[in-house]
N, C-alpha and C positions, 0 to 999 in steps of 0.2 A: 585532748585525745582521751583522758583519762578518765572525764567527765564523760564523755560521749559512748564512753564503754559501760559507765555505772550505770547510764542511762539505758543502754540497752538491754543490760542485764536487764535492770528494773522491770522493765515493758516485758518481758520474756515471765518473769517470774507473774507478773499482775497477768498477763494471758492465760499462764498455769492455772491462777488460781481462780481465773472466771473459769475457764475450759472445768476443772474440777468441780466447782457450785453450782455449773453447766448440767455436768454429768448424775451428780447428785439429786437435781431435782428434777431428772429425766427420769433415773433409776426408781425415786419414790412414788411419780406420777404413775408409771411400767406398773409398778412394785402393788399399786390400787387398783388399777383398769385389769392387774387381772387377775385380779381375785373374782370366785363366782360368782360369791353371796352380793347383792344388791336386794333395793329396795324398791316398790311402788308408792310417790308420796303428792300429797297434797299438801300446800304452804299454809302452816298455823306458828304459833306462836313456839318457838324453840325449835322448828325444825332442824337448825342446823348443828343445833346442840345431842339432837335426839341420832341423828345420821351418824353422827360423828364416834357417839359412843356406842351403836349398833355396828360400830367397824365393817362398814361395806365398803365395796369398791368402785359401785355406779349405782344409778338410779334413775327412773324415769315420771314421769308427768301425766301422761296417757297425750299431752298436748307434743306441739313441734317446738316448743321452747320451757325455760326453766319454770314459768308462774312463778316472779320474783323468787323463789327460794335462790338463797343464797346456799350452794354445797358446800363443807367441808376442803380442805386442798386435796386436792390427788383424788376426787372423787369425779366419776364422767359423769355427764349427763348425756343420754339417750333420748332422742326425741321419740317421736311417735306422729305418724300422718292418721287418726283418728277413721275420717270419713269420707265420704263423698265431697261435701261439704270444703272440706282442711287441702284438696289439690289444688291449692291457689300456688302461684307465684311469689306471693308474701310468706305463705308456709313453707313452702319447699325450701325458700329461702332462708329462715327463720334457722329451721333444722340443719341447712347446709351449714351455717354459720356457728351453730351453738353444739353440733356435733360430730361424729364421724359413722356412726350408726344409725339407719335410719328400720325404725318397726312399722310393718304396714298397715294394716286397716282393724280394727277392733272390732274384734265378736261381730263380723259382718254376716255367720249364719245366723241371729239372734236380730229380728227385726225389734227390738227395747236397746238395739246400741247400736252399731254401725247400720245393721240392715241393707246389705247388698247383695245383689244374684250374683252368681261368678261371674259371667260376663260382663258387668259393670267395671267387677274389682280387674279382671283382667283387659277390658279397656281403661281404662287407667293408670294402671301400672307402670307405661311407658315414662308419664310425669315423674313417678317417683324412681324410676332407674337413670332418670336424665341428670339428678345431683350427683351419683358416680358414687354416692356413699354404700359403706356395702349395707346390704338390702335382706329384712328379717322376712319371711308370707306374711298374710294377715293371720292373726290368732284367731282360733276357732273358739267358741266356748267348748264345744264336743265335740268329739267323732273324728278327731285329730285320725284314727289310723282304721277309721272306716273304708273299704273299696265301695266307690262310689261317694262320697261324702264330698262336703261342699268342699275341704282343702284337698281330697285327691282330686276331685274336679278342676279343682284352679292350679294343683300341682303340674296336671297333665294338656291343661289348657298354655300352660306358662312352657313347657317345652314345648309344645307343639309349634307355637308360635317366637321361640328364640327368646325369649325372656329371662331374665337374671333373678333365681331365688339363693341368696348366701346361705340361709341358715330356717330355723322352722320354730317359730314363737308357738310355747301353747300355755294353757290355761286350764286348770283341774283343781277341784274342789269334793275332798272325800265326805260322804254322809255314815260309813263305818268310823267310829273314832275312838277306835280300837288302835295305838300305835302302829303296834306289829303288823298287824292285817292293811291299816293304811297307806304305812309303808311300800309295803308286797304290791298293793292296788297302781299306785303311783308308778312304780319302778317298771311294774308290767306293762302300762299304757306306754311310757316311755322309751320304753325295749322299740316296741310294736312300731309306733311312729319311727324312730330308726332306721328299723329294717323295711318299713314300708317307702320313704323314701332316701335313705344312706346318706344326711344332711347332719349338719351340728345340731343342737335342739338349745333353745333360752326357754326356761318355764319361766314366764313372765309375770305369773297367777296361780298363788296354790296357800290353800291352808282344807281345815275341818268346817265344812258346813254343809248340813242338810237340807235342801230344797222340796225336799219329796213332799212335803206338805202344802206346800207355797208359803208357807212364812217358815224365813229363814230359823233353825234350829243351830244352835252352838254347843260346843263340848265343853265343860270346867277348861278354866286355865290351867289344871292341873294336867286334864289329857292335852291340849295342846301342848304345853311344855312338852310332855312326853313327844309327841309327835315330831315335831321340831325338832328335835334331839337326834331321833331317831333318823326323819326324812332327810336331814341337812349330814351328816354323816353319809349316808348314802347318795347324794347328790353331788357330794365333794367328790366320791370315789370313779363315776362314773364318765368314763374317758369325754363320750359323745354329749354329753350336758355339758356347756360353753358357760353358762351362768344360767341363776334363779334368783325368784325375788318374792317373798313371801306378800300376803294382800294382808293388811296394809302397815303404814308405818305408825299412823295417829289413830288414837282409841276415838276422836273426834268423828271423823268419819268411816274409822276401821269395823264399826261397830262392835260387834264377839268375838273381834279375830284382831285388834288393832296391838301393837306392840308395844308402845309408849303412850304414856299424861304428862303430856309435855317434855319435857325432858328427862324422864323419870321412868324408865325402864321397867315394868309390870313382870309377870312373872314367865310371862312368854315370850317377852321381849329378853327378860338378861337371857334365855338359854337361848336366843337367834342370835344376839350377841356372842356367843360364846363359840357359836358355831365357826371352824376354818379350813 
């Protein structure tokens, strides 16, 4: 009998103590996924090293699965159904499995990326609301809070027709690179979409670059720092930003705006780092 008492204890105490390691690495996973700050990354050499010490909470691929990167623990990964193209069955599927948030369609007013009329993206749609994951619009590259613009076209086409939009992905890239003024620019776009449709907002894309010439123009590291500093501060504070994720993670492909060389944080990288 006396045994069979010890033993019970025993079993009680060893349930405590998984229930407990249980809890723990619930709490730290929680404690990741919702923090704002994420990343947009392509898989090179250190990524996971470089995630890691950029202290984000998520990050995404532009794909419906990870591109082998390996993430950090307690870091989400976010798929993304790219295009036309990515409404397979094997994606949908991909994303269902490796996520719980699904981004819609990429810079589909921009025929050089997605390239689709609203009504394409909003016959389709039904595919990507059929995984049940909750559901970003597509990101616009512009014009996010134009009346008449391609996302209030597909916002108003999506209610019309009983459609599920969770939240509103955007994508901004300032050519002032000016902190303070960039700032101000950003936060006002932001406001605008908001109150144009009363949704959570993920800026999914955002750093200093100037297009206005057609070849991309970059600010000093210096002014990004500055900016960064600035922008990410202000993005912490703001109720209705859900999360952002600066472009990009690798000076690899990041070009003038990229954060890390390899695992080794640049100088725009430690102050995104820094940011909480």
């Amino acid at each position: 009998m006396r045994k069979l008492r010890l033993l019970v204890v025993l079993l009680a105490v060893l349930t405590m103590l998984a229930s407990t390691g249980s809890n723990r690495a619930d709490a730290s996973a929680s404690t990741a996924a919702a923090k704002k700050k994420g990343v947009s990354a392509w898989k090179f050499n250190g990524v996971t090293g470089a995630m890691a010490d950029a202290n984000v909470g998520w990050f995404y691929t532009w794909a419906s699965d990870k591109q082998q990167i390996k993430p950090p623990s307690g870091v989400e990964f976010v798929p993304m159904i790219w295009g036309r193209g990515f409404v397979t069955e094997q994606h949908l599927g991909r994303a269902k499995a490796q996520g719980r948030t699904l981004l819609g369609f990429n810079e589909p007013d921009r025929a050089d990326q997605a390239g689709m009329s609203v009504k394409e993206a909003l016959d389709l749609w039904p595919r990507l609301q059929s995984t049940g994951m909750r559901l970003g619009a597509p990101a616009v590259a512009t014009g996010g809070d134009l009346a008449g613009g391609w996302l209030d076209r597909f916002m108003k086409g999506a209610a019309a027709r009983g459609y599920r939009v969770d939240f509103i992905p955007l994508h901004w890239y300032g050519s002032d690179f000016n902190a303070q003024a960039a700032t101000g620019h950003l936060k006002s776009y932001l406001r605008a979409v908001h109150q144009r449709y009363k949704k959570p907002i993920w800026l999914t894309e955002y750093a200093l670059i100037d297009f206005s010439s057609g070849t991309p123009r970059y600010p000093t590291k210096e002014r990004q720092a500055a900016f960064v500093k600035k922008s990410t501060a202000m993005l912490e504070k703001l109720p209705y930003v859900k999360r952002y994720a600066w472009f990009t993670l690798s000076t690899q492909r990041g070009h003038g705006t990229g954060l890390y060389n390899g695992t080794q944080a640049n100088r725009v990288g430690a102050a995104y780092r820094a940011a909480r």
